[in-house]
C-alpha positions in Angstrom: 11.1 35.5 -16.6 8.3 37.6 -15.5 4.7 36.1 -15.1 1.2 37.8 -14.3 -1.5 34.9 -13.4 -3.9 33.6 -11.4 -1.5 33.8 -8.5 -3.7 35.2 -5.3 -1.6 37.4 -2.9 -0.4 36.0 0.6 -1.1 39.6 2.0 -4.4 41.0 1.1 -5.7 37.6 -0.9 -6.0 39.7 -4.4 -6.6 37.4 -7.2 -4.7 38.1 -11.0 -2.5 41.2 -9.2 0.8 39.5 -8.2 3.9 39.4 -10.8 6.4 37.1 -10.4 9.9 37.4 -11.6 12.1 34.3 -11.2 15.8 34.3 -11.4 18.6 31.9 -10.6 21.8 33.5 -8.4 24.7 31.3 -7.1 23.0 28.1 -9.1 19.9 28.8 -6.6 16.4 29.4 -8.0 14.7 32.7 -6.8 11.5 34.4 -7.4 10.4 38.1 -6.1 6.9 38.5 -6.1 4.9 42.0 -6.0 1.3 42.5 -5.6 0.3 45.7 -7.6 -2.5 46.1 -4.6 -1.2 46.2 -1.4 2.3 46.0 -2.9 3.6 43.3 -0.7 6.9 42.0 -1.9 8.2 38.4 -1.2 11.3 37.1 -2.1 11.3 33.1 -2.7 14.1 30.3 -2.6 13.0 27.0 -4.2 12.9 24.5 -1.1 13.3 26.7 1.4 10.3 29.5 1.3 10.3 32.8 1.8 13.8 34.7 2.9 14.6 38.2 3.2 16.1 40.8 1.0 19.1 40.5 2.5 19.3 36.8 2.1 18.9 37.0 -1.8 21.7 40.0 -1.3 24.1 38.0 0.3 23.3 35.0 -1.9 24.5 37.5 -4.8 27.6 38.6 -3.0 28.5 35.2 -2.8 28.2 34.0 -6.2 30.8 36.1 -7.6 
């Protein structure tokens, strides 16, 4: 599911320019958010914060 809000960006603190996609991999909930700004890009795992690309990656790998 894809959402545009009122979310403000962690990067350059832009209000109502960060999407987030949320997904569920390997029973794990995930979201990727972008900032059409500065484009940062942040890859979420509920309960645990932010983790890296390859993170989510391996996650993937895993759940097959």
């Amino acid at each position: 599911m894809a959402e545009v809000g009122n979310m403000r960006c962690p990067s350059c603190g832009k209000q109502n320019t960060v999407i987030e996609i949320r997904m569920r991999i390997a029973d794990e909930d995930v979201s990727f958010q972008r900032c059409g700004f500065c484009e940062a890009k942040v890859w979420e795992r509920r309960g645990e914060g932010e983790v890296s690309l390859d993170g989510v990656l391996e996650l993937a790998r895993t759940s097959r």
